[in-house]
Every structure is written in C-alpha cells, then in structure tokens.
N, C-alpha and C positions, 0 to 999 in steps of 0.2 A: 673214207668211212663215214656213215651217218653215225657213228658211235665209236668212240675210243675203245678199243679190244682192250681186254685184262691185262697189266703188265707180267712180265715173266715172275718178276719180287711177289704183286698181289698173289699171283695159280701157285705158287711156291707156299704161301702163307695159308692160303686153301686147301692145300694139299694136304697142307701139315693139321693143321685143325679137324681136317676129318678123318685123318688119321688116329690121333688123341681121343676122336669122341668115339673110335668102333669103328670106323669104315674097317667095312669089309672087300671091297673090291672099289675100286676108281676108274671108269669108262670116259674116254672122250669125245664125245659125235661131231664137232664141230669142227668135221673136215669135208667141203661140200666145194670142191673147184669146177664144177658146173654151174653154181649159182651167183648172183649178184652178190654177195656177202661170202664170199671163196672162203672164210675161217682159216683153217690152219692149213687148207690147201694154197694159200694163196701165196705169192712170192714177194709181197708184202714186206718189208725189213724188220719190221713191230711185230709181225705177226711167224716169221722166222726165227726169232730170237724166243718168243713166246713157245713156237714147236720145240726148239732144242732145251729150253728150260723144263717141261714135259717132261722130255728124255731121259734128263739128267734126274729129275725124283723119280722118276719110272725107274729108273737103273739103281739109286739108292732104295727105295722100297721091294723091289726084286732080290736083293743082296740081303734085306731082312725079312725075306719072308719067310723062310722055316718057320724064324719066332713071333711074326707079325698076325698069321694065319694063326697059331693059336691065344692072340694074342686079344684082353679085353681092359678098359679102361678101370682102372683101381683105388679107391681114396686114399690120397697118402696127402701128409702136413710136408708136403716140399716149402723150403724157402730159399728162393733165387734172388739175387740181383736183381733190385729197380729195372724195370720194364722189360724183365726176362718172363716171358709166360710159359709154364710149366705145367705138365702133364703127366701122370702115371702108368704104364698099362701091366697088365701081370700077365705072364706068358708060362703059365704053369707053374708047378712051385719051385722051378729055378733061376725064374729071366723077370727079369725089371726092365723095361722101355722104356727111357725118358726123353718124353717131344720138350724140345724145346726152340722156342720163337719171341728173335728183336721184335718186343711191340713197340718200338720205339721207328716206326713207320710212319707214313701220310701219305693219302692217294689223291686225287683231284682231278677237275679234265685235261687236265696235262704231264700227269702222269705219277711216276711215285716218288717217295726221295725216303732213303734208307738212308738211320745214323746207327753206324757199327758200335756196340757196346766192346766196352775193354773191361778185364780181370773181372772177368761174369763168373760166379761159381751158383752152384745147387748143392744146398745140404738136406737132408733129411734120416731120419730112422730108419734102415731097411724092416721089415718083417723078423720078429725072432726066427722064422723057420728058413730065414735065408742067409743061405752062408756065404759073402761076396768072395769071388777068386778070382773075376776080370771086369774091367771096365772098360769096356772100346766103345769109338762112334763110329758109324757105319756111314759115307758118305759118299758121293761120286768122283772122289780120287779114290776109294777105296776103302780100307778098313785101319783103325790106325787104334795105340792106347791110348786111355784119355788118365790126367793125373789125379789122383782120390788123398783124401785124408780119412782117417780114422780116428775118432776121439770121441770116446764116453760113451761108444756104440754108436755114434751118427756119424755117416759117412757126407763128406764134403766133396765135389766134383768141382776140379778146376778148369772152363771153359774158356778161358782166356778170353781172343777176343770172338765175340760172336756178329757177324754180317748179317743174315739174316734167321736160318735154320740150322738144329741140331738134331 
C-alpha cells in the first residue's frame, strides 16, 4: 500500500459518529479490484478484516433501522463515564437512541490500539413525555436487554464493559 487503509476499529468509529450526527444513509465505493489500489476488493488481510468489520455495522444498523430511518439527533444532558462519548437521537415520541463510543482509542501509521472501558454506565433524564418500558442494545450478535436504574426520574444505563461501540 502507498497508504495504510482505515482500520476496521477507526470505519467502526466513523460509522458510528455519523450515525450520531443524522446520517441518513452510508455508501461505500471503495471497492475497485481492477485498479492499482483494489480497496475492499482486494484480498488484502487488512483490508479483509476492514470488509467484514462493514458488515458487521451494516448488519447492526439494518436491525435498527425502523427506528434509525426516522430517527434525528436530540439535545439531551447525558453523563457517561470518563472517555465514553455519547450521543442522543429521538426516534419519534417513543424511541431514544443512544451512540455510544470508547474514545479511549489512538490511530497512528501503524495502526490503532483500543483500551476496553470497564463498569461504563450513562445516566440522564428521559423527556417527561417518555415513558421508558425497554432498554436493549442492538448489536451483531443480535439484540439483547441492557441493565437501567431508575432514581428521582433519571435513568442510569449499565454498560458494563464497553470495547469499542454501543
């Protein structure tokens, strides 16, 4: 390569930040296995692992799209864990989305190095007009509960440990 390709952790981290901010749709074009710089055509091991990491928020964002699709970035007083960055969306007046992303990363030309946060929670006030009755993550093993507290009207999310995205 004349240039170190994205790692799968950064396109993961990208992914999720323009998710947060309103992306509305995410295309990929750099799949060009006829040219000198093959991208994600190429059989590459860096750049194989980079396709299947795609995949995998491709397949997580697909499994939330109902509420993704009408879903738009929200001001909310979230307060997460040291180097958890957090994010609101409002998905009509029944669904809350919360991005959440280890900024506790480092990229370089040699690549990236992810430190896993432990007992990661987010608390914040829902909206009085919302009434909370589930709290799941949506993820590429699937869909799972996630554990909440309630106290004095602000709900607490316990994320235990967090790798990289929520």
């Amino acid at each position: 390569f004349r240039f170190r390709p994205p790692t799968p952790e950064e396109k993961r981290v990208e992914l999720y930040y323009s998710l947060a901010a309103g992306a509305r749709g995410i295309s990929f074009w750099w799949y060009t296995p006829g040219d000198r710089a093959h991208g994600l055509g190429s059989d590459a091991p860096e750049l194989r692992r980079l396709f299947a990491e795609i995949g995998l928020v491709g397949a997580e964002f697909r499994t939330a799209e109902p509420v993704l699709a009408r879903a738009c970035p929200a001001p909310m007083d979230l307060h997460a864990s040291p180097m958890l960055w957090t994010r609101a969306l409002s998905a009509g007046t029944d669904t809350l989305v919360l991005v959440v992303v280890n900024d506790n990363i480092a990229s370089d030309r040699l690549g990236t190095s992810v430190q896993p946060l432990t007992g990661a929670q987010v608390s914040f006030r829902p909206p009085a007009w919302l009434q909370v009755q589930d709290t799941f993550e949506v993820s590429s093993f699937g869909i799972k509960d996630v554990s909440t507290e309630t106290q004095d009207s602000s709900l607490t999310i316990d994320l235990g440990r967090v790798d990289l995205t929520r």
